[in-house]
Backbone as a printed PyTorch tensor [residue, N CA C, xyz], in Angstrom:
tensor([[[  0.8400,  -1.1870,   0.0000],
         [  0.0000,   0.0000,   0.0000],
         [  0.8860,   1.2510,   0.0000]],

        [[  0.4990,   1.9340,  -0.5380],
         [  1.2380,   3.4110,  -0.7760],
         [  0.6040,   4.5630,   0.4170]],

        [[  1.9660,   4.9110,   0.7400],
         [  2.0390,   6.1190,   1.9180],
         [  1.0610,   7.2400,   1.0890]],

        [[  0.7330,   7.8540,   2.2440],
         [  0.1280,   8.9960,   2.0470],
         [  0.4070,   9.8760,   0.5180]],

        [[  2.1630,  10.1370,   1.2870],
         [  3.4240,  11.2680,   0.2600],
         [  3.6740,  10.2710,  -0.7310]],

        [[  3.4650,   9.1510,  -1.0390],
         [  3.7690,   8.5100,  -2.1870],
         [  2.9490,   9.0170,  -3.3930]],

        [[  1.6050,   8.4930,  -2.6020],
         [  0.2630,   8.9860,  -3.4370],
         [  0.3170,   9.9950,  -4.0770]],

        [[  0.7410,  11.0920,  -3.1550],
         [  0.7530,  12.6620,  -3.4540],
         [  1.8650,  12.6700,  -4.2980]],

        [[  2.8050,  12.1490,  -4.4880],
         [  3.9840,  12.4220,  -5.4180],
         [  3.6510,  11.4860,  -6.9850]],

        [[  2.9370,  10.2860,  -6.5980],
         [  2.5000,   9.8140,  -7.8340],
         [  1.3300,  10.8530,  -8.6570]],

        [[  0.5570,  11.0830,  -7.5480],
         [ -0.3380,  12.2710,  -8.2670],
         [ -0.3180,  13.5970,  -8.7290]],

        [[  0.9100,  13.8790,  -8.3730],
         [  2.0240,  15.0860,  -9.1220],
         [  2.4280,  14.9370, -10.1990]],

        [[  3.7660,  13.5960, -10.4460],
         [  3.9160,  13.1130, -11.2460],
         [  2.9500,  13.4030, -12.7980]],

        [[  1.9490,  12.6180, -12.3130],
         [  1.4450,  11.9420, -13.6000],
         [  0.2260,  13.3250, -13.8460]],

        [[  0.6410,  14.4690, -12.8730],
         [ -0.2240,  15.6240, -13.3800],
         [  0.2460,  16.2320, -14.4060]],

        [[  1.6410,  15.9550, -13.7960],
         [  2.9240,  16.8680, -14.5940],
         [  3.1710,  16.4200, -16.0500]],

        [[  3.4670,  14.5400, -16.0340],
         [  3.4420,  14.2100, -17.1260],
         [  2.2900,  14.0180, -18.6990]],

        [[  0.8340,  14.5400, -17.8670],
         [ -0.2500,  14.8080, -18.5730],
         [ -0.0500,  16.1700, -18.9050]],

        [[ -0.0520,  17.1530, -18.5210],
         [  0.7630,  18.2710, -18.5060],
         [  1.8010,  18.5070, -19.8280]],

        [[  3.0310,  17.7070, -19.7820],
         [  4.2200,  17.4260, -20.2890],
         [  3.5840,  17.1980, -21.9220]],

        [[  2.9600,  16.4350, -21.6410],
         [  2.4090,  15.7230, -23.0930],
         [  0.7620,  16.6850, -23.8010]],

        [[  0.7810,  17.1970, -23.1470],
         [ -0.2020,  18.1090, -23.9360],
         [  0.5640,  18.9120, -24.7520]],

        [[  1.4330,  19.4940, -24.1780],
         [  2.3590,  20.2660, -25.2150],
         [  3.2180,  19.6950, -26.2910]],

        [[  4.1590,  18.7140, -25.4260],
         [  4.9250,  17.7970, -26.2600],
         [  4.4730,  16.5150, -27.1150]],

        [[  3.3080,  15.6760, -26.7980],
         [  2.8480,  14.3170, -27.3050],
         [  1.7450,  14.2060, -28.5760]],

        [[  2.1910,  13.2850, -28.8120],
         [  0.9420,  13.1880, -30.3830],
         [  0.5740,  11.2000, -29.9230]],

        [[ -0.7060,  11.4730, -30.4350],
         [ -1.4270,  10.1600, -30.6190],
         [ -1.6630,  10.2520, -32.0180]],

        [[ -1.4910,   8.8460, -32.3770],
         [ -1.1930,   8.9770, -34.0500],
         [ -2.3400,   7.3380, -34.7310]],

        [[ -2.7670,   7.6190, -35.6310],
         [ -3.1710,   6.1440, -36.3650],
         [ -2.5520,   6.3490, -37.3630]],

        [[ -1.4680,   5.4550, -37.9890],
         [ -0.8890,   5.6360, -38.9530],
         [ -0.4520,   3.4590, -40.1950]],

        [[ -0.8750,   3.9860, -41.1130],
         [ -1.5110,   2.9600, -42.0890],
         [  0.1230,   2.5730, -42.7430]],

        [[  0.3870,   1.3780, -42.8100],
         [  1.4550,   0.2070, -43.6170],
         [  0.8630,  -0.5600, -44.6050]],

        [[  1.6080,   0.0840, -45.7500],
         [  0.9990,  -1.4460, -46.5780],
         [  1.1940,  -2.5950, -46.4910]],

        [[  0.2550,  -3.8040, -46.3100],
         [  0.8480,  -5.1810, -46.1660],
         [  0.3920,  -6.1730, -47.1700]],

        [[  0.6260,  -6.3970, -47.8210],
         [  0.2160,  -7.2630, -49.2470],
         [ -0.1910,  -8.3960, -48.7750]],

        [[  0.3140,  -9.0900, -47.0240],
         [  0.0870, -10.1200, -46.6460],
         [ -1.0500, -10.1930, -45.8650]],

        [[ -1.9040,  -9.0270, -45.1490],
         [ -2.6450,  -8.7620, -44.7230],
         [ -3.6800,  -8.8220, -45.9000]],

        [[ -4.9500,  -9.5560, -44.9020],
         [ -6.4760,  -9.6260, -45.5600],
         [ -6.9320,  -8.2730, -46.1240]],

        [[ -6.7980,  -7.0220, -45.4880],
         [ -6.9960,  -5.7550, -46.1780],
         [ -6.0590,  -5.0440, -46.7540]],

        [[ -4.9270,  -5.7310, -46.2050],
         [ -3.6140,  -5.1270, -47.2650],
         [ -3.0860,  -4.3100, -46.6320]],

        [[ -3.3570,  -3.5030, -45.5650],
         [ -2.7440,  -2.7100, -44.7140],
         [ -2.8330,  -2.8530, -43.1430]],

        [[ -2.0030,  -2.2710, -42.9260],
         [ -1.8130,  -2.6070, -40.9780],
         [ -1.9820,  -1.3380, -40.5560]],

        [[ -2.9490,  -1.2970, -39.6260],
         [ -2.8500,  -0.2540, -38.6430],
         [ -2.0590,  -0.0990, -37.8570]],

        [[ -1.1700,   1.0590, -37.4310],
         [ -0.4460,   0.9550, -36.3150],
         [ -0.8530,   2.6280, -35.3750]],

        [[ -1.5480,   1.9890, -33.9660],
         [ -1.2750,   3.4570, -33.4420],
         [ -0.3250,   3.3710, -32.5170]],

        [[  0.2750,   5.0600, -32.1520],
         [  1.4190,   5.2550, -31.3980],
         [  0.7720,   6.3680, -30.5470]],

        [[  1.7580,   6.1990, -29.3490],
         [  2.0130,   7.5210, -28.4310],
         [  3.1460,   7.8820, -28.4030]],

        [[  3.4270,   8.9110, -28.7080],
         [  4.6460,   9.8640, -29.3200],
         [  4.9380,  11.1130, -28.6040]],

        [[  6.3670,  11.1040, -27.7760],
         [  6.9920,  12.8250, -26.8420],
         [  7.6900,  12.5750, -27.7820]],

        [[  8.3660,  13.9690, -27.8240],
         [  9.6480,  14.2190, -28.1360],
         [ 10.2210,  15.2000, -27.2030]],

        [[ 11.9250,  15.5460, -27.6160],
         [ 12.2450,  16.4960, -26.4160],
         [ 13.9980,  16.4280, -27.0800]],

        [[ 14.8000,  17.6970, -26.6510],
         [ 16.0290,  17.2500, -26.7330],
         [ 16.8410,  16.6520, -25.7910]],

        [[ 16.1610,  16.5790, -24.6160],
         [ 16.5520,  16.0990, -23.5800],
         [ 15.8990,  14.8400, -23.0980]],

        [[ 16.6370,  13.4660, -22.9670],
         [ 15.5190,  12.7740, -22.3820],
         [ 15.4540,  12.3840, -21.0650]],

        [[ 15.4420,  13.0350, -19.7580],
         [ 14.9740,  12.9660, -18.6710],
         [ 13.9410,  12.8450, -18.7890]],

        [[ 12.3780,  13.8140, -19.0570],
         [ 11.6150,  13.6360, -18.8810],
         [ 10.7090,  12.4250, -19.4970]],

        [[ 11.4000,  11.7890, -20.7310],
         [ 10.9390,  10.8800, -21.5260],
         [ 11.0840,   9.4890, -20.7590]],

        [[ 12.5700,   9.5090, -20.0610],
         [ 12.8630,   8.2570, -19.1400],
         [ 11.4430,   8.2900, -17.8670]],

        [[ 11.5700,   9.6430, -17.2570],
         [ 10.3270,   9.3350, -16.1160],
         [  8.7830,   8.8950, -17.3010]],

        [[  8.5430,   9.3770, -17.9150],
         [  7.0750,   8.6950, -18.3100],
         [  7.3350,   7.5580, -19.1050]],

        [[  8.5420,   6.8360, -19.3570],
         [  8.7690,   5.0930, -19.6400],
         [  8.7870,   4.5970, -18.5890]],

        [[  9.3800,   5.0800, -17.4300],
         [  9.1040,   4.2890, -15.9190],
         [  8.0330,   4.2040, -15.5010]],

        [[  6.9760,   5.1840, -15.5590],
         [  5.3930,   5.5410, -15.1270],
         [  5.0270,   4.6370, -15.7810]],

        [[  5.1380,   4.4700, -16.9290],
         [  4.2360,   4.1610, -17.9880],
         [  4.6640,   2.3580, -18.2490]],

        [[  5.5220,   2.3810, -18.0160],
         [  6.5310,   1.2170, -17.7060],
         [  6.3410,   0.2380, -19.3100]],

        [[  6.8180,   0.8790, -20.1230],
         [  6.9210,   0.5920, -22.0910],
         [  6.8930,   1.6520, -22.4680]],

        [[  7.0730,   1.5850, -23.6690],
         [  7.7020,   2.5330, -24.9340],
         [  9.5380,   1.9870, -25.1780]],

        [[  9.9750,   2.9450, -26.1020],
         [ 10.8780,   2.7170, -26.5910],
         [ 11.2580,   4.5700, -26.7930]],

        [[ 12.6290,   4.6910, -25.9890],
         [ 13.5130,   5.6740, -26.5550],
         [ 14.4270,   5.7470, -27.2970]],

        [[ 14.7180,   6.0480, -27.7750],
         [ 15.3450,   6.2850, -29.2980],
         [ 15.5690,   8.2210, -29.6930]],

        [[ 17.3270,   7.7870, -30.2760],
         [ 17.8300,   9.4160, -30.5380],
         [ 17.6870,   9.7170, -32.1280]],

        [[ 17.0500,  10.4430, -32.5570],
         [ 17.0010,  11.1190, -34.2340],
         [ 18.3240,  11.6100, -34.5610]],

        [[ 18.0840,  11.3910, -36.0720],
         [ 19.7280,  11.6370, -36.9210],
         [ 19.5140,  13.6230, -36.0880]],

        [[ 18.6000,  14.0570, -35.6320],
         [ 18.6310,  15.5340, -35.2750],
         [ 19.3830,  15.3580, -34.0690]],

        [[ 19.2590,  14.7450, -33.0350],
         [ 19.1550,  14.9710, -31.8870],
         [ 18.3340,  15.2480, -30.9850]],

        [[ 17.4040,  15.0660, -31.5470],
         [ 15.7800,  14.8840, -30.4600],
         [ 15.9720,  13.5990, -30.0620]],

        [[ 15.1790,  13.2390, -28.4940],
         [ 15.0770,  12.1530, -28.1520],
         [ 13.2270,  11.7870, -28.4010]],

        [[ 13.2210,  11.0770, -28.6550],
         [ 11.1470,  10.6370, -29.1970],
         [ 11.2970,   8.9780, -28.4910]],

        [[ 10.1100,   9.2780, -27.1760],
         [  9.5740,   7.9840, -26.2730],
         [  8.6530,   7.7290, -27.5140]],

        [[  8.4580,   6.4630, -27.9270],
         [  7.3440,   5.6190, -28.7630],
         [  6.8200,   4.4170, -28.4200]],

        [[  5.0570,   4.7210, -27.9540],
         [  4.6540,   3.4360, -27.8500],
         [  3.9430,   3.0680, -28.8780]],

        [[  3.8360,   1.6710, -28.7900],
         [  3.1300,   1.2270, -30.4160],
         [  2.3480,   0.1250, -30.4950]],

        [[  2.9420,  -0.8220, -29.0350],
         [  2.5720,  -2.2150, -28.6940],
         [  1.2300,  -1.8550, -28.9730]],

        [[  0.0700,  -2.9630, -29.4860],
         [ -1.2260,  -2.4600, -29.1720],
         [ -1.7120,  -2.4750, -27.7900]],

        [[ -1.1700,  -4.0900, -27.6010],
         [ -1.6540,  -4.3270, -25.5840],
         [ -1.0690,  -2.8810, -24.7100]],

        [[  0.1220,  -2.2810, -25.0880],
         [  0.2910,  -1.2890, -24.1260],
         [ -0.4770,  -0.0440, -24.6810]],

        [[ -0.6160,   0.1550, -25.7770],
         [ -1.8510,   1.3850, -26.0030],
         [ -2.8280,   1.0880, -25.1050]],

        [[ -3.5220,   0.1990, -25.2330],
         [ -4.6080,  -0.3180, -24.5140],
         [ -4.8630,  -0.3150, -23.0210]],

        [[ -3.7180,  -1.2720, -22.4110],
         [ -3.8930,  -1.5980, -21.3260],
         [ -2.5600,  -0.1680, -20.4210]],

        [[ -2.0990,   0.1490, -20.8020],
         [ -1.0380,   1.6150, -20.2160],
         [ -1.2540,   3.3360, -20.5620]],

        [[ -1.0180,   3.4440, -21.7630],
         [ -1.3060,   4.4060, -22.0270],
         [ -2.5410,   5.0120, -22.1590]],

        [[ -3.4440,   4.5210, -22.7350],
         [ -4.9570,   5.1990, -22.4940],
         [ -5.6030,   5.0410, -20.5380]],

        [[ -5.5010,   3.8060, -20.3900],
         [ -5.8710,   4.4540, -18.9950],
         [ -4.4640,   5.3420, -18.0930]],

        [[ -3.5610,   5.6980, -18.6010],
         [ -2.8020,   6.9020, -17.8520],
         [ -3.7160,   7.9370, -18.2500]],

        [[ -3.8240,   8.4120, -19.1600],
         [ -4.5460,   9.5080, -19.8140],
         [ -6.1440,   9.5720, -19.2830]],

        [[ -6.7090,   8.4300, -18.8090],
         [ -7.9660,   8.5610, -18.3020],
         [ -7.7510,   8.8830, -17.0960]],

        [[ -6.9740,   8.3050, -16.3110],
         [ -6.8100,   8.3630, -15.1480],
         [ -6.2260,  10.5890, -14.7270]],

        [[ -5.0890,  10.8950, -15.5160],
         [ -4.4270,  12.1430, -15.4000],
         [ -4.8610,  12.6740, -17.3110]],

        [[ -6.4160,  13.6520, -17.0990],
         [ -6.7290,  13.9960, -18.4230],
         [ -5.9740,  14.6120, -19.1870]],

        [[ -5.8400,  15.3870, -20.1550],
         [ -5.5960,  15.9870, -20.8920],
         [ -6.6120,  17.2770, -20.9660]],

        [[ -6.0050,  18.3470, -20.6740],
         [ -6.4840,  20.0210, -20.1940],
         [ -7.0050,  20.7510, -21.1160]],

        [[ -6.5610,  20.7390, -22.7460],
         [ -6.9960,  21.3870, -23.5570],
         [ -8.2200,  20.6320, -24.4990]],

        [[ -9.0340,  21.5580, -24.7480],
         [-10.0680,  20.6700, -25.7650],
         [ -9.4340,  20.1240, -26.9600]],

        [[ -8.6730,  20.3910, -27.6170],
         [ -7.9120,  19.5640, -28.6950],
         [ -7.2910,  18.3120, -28.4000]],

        [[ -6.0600,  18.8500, -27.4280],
         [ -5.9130,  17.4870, -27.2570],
         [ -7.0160,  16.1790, -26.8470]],

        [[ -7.4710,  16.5230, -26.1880],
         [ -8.3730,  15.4590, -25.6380],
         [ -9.1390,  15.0250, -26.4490]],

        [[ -9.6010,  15.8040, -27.4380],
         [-10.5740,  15.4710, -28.2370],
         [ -9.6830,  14.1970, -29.1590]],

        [[ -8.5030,  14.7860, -29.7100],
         [ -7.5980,  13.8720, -30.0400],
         [ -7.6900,  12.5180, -29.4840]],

        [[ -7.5600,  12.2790, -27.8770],
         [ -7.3210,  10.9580, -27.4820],
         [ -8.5300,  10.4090, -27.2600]],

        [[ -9.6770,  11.4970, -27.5570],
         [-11.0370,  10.1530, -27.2790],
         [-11.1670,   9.8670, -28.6860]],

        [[-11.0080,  10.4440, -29.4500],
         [-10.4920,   9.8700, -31.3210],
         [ -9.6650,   8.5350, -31.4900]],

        [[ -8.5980,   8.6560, -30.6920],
         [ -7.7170,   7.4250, -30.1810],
         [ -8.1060,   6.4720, -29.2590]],

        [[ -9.3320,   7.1380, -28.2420],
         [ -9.5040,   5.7730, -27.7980],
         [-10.6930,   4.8890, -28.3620]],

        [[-11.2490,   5.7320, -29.2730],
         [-12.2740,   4.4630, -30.4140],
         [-11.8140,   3.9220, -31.0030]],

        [[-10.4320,   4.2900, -31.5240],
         [ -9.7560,   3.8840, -32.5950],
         [ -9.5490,   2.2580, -31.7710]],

        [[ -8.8200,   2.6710, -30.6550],
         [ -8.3700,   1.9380, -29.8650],
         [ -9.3050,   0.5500, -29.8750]],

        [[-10.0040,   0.6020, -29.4530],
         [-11.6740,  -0.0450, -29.1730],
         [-11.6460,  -1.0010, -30.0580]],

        [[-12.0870,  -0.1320, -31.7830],
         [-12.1770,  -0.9080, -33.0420],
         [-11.6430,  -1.9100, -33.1730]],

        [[-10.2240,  -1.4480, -33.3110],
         [ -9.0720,  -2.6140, -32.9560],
         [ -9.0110,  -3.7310, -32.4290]],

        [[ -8.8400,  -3.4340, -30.9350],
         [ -8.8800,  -4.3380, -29.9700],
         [-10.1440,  -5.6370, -30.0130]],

        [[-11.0810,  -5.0710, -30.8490],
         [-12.6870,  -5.8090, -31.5040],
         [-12.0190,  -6.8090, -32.7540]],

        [[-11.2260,  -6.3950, -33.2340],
         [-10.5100,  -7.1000, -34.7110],
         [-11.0010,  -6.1460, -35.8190]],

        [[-11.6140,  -5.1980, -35.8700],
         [-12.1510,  -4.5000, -36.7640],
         [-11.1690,  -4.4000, -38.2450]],

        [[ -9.8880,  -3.8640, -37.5320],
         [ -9.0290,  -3.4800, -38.5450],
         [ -9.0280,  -4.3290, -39.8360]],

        [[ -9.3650,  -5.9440, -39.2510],
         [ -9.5040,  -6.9110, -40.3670],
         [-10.3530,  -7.1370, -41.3770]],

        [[-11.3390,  -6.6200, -41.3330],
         [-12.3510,  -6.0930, -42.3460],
         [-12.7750,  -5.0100, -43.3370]],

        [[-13.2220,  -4.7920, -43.7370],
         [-13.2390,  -3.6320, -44.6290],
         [-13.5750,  -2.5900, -44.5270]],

        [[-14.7370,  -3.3570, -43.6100],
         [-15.6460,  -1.9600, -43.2150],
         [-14.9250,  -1.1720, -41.5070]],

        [[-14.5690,  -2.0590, -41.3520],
         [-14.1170,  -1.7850, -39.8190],
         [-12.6580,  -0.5150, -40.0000]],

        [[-12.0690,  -1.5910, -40.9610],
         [-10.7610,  -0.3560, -41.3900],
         [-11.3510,   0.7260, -41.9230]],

        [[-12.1360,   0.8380, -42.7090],
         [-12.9080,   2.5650, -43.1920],
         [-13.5380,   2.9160, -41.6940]],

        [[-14.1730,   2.7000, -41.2250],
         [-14.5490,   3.3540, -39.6860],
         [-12.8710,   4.2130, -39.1640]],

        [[-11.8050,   3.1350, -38.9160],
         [-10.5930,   3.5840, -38.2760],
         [-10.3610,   4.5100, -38.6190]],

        [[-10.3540,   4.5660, -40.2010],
         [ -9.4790,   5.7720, -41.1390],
         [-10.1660,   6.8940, -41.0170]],

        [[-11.9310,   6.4890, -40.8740],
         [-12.3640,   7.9890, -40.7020],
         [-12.2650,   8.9540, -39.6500]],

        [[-11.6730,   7.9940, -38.4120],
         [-11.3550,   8.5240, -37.1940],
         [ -9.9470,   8.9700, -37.4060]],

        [[ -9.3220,   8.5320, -38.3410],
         [ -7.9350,   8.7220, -38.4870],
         [ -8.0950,  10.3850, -38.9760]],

        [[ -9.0680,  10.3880, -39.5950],
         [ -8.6890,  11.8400, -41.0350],
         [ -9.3380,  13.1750, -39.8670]],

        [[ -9.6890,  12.5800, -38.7030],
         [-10.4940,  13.9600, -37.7070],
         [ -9.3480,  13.7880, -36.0920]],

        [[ -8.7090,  13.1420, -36.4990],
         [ -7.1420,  13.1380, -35.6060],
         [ -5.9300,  14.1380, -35.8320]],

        [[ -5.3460,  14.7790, -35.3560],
         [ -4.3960,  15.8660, -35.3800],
         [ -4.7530,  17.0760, -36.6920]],

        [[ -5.8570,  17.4350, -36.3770],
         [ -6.0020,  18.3380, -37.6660],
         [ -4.9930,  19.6530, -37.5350]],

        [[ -5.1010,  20.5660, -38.9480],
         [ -4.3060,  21.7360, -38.6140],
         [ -3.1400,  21.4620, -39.6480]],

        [[ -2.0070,  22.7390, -39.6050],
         [ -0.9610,  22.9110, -40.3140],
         [ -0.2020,  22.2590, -40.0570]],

        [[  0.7820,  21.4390, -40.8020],
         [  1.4010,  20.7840, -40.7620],
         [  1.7310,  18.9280, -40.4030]],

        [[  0.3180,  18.7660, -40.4050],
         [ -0.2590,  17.7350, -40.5140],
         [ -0.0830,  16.9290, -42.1170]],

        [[  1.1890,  15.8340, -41.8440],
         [  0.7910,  15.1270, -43.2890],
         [  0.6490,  13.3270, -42.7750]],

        [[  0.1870,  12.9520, -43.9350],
         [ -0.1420,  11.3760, -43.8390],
         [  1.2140,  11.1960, -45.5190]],

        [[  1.4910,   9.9000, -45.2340],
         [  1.8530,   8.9560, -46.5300],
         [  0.5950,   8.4530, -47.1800]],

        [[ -0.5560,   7.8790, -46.6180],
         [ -1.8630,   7.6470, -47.0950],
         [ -2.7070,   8.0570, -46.4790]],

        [[ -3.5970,   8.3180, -47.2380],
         [ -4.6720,   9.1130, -46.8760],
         [ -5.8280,   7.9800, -46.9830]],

        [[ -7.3870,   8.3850, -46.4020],
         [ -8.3430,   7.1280, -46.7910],
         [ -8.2150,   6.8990, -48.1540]],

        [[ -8.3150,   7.9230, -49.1030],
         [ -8.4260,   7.7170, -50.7860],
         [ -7.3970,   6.4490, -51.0250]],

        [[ -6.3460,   6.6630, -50.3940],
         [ -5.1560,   5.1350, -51.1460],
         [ -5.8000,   4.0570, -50.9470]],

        [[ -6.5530,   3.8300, -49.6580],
         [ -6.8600,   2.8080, -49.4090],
         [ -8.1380,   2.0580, -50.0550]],

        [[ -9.6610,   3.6690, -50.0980],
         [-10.4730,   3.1750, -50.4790],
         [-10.8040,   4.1020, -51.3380]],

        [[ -9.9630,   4.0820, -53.2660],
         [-10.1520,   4.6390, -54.0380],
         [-11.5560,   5.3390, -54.7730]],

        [[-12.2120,   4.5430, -54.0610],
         [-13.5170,   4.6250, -54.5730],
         [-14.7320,   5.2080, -53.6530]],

        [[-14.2210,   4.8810, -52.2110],
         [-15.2730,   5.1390, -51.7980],
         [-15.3370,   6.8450, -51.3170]],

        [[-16.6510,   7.3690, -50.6700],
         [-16.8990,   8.9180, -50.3970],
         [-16.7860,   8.3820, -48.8600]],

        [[-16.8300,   9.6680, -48.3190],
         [-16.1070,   9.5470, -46.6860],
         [-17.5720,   9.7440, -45.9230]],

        [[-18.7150,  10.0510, -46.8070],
         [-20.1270,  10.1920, -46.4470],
         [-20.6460,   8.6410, -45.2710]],

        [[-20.4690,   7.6810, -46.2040],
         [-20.9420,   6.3530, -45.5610],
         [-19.8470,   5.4950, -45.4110]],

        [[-20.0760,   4.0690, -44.5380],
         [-19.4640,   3.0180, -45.2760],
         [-19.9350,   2.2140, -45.7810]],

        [[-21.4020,   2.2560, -45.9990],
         [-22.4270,   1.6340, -46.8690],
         [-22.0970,   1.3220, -48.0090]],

        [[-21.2380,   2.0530, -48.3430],
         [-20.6510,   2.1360, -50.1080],
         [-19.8600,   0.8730, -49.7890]],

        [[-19.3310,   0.6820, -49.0640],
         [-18.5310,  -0.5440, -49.3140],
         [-18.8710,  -1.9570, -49.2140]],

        [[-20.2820,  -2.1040, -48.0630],
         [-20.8610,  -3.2740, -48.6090],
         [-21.7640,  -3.2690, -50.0440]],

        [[-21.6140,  -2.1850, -51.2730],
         [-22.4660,  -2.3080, -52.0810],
         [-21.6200,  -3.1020, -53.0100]],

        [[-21.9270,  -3.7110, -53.5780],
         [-21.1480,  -4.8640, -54.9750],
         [-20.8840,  -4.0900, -55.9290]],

        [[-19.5410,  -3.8950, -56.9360],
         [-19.7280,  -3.1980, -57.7460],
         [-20.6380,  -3.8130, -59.0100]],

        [[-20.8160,  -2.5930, -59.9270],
         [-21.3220,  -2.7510, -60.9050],
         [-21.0610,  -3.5890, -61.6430]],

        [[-22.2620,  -4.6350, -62.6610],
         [-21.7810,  -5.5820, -63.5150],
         [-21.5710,  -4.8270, -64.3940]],

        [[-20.1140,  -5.6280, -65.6750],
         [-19.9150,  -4.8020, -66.4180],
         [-20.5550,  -6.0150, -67.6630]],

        [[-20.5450,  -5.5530, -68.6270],
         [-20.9650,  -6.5000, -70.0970],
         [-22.2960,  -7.3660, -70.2270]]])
């Protein structure tokens, strides 16, 4: 059982590091092509600091207890989680537990935590389930400087971002 001042220092902590990551962190859904995959692509989401310093990145891998630090050809240090079980089971309930302060961000991670959800359901493996993801994907980090490698269009050339009805429809016979 945790002392009183433990409590109080864990609940500092992880004010600070909710805090930390509003400014510094991105939640990301970001799409791989996989030729071996049933839909051809892999979802992968991440939780993403960066910093040039990584003290603070080491305390929220200890909190958080996963990710991966790693130094850029720049010299930034960027904590990355990616595991799905630790999206799931670490990082989203840190974030439930110590919110996120600004309406953007947050709005961001309840974007991430459906995403999350879908997933964890098997969704991604279907067709329709992956167009649900992506559409949560395309209302995730909006704004300047925001780019994707694929966008929904790569994936679903055809379809409008209106429904996903379109995609259980059969295409047209031709001849």
């Amino acid at each position: 059982m945790l002392s009183a001042d433990n409590q109080q220092e864990r609940l500092e902590t992880g004010q600070f590091l909710a805090g930390f990551a509003e400014g510094e962190g991105s939640f990301n859904i970001s799409l791989r092509r996989k030729t071996d995959y049933k839909v051809n692509w892999q979802v992968v989401m991440s939780f993403n600091i960066s910093q040039r310093d990584p003290t603070l990145l080491n305390l929220f891998q200890q909190i958080l207890r996963c990710g991966i630090i790693k130094k850029r050809f720049d010299g930034v240090y960027s904590l990355d989680v990616t595991t799905p079980l630790d999206i799931v089971s670490k990082v989203i309930p840190f974030f439930q537990e110590f919110p996120l302060r600004s309406e953007s961000k947050q709005r961001n991670f309840n974007l991430f935590v459906k995403a999350a959800s879908l997933m964890k359901s098997g969704e991604h493996k279907n067709p329709e389930g992956l167009f649900k993801i992506l559409k949560i994907r395309e209302q995730i980090n909006l704004g300047k400087g925001r780019t994707r490698k694929y966008s929904i269009f790569d994936v679903f050339p055809k379809q409008s971002l209106e429904s996903s009805e379109t995609i259980r429809r059969p295409p047209p016979r031709r001849g």
